[in-house]
Residue, then its C-alpha position, 0 to 999 in steps of 0.5 A: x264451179x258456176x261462173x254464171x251471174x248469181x241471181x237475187x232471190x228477188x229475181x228467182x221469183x220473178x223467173x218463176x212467177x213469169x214462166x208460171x204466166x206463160x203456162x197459162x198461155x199454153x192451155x189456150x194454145x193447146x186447145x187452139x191447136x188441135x182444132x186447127x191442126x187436129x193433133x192429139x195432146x200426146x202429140x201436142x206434147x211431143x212437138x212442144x217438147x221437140x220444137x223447146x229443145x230445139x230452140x234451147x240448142x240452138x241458143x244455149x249449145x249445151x252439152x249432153x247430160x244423160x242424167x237429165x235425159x234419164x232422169x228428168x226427161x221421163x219424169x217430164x214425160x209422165x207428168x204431161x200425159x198424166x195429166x191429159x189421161x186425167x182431163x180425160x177421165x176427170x174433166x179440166x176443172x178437178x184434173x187441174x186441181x188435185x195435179x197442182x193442188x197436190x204438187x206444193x204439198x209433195x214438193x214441201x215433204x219431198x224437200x224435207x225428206x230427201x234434201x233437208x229443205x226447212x217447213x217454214x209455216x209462211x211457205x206451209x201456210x201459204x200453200x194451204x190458202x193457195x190450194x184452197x184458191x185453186x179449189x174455188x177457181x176451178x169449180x170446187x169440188x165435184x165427183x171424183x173418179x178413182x182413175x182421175x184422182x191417180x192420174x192426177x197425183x201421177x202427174x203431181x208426184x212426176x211434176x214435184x220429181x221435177x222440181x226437187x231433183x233440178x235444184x242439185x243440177x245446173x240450171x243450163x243444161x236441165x231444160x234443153x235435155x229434159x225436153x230430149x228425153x221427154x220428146x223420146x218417150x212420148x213419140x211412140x205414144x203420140x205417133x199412133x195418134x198422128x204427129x202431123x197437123x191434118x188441116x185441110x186448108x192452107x191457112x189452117x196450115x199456117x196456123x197449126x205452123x205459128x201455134x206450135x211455134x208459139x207452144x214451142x218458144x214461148x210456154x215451153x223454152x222460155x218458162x222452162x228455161x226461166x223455171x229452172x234458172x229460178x229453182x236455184x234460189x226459190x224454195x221448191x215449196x215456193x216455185x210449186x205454190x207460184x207455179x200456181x199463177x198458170x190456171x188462174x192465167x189461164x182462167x182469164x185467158x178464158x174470160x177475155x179471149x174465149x168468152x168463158x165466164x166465171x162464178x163469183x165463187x171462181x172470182x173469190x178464189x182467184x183473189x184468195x190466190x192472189x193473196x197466197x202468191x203475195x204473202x208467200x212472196x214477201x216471206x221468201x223476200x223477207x228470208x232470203x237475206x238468212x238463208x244467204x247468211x247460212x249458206x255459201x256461194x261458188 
């Protein structure tokens, strides 16, 4: 029996939609470090999964799941350097639109499938104008590898694994044990390419130091943390379509920060994107007192 305070579905969605924005955060941090520090993304990976269970321990002292471990963590494993495998084949823009583009679709059959989850057509229709956002915010659609397109729905299909199979386990201890297991199946791969920071100045020591303690706190502990405390009373189809908040927040880290620019056609995207966000919101809203009618608490 869960003693811990029940959340709104009010709440559920701003955990989730907050760690979606952390996310965003983390590709300008990623990208930072490995010109600072030199590291590869496998080993970024692994420092940011290492340094987050870390951190959750220490504040959480959870006990071991091997489950989570297992199941999750490799799970977790496989979407990251997926996802790197498909930048490195695809490039940015389509890696990052066939992975979270098709992440909200799988969620949405994998929930009617295997846990009964309900396809409201606001969730389905949101989801559809979200993808259709995210193809104009990252470019459109360009020359698609074969290798690209299969790395991509590999990351999807282990992101989505994720995410439907954390609402059946307690949100406590998913985060801190997920980051074990997937710290221990990427350090073999990261420790061919260099685990430690090879700056050769002090300073750019002590900045491959604080962006890592930044990845590890703040992209990974937190907006996991948060992540998963939300999925127990946010629809998978819901978290997956929010989740789709962290590049339209890395975009404009990019603009403000980096100097990058954006199209008009990026501009209408992220504003179509926006407008999916905001609608799916109010229907989750507007259908949580049902859903808590029809279902009983602990």
């Amino acid at each position: 029996m869960n003693h811990a305070p029940a959340l709104s579905v009010r709440q559920g969605l701003v955990y989730v939609s907050t760690a979606a924005v952390a996310w965003g955060t983390g590709g300008a941090a990623g990208a930072l470090l490995h010109g600072a520090g030199q590291l590869s993304p496998v080993a970024v990976s692994f420092w940011r999964f290492a340094c987050g269970a870390v951190l959750l321990l220490a504040v959480a002292r959870s006990r071991p799941s091997w489950r989570v471990v297992l199941l999750v963590g490799p799970a977790m494993a496989v979407c990251q350097a997926a996802y790197f495998a498909a930048i490195a084949e695809a490039g940015v823009a389509v890696a990052t639109m066939i992975t979270m583009g098709a992440a909200p679709l799988l969620v949405a059959a994998g929930g009617r499938i295997f846990l009964g989850e309900p396809l409201g057509r606001t969730g389905l229709g949101c989801a559809v104008l979200a993808v259709a956002g995210l193809a104009m915010l990252t470019g459109g659609a360009q020359t698609v590898t074969l290798a690209g397109a299969g790395y991509s729905l590999l990351s999807a299909a282990a992101y989505s694994f994720v995410t439907l199979t954390t609402r059946r386990m307690p949100a406590d201890g998913v985060a801190v044990w997920g980051f074990a297991g997937g710290a221990a199946c990427l350090l073999p791969l990261a420790a061919t390419g260099g685990l430690l920071p090879a700056g050769h100045t002090m300073t750019s020591m002590v900045t491959s130091v604080l962006l890592l303690g930044y990845l590890a706190a703040v992209p990974t502990a937190l907006a996991y943390g948060l992540f998963f405390a939300g999925l127990r009373v946010v629809g998978g189809t819901a978290a997956a379509v929010l989740s789709l908040l962290e590049p339209l927040v890395a975009a404009v880290i990019g603009v403000v920060l980096l100097g990058e620019r954006m199209s008009a056609v990026q501009v209408g995207g992220a504003m179509v994107l926006l407008c999916a966000l905001a609608l799916l919101a109010r229907g989750e809203l507007r259908d949580a007192p049902r859903q808590h009618r029809g279902s009983g608490t602990c």
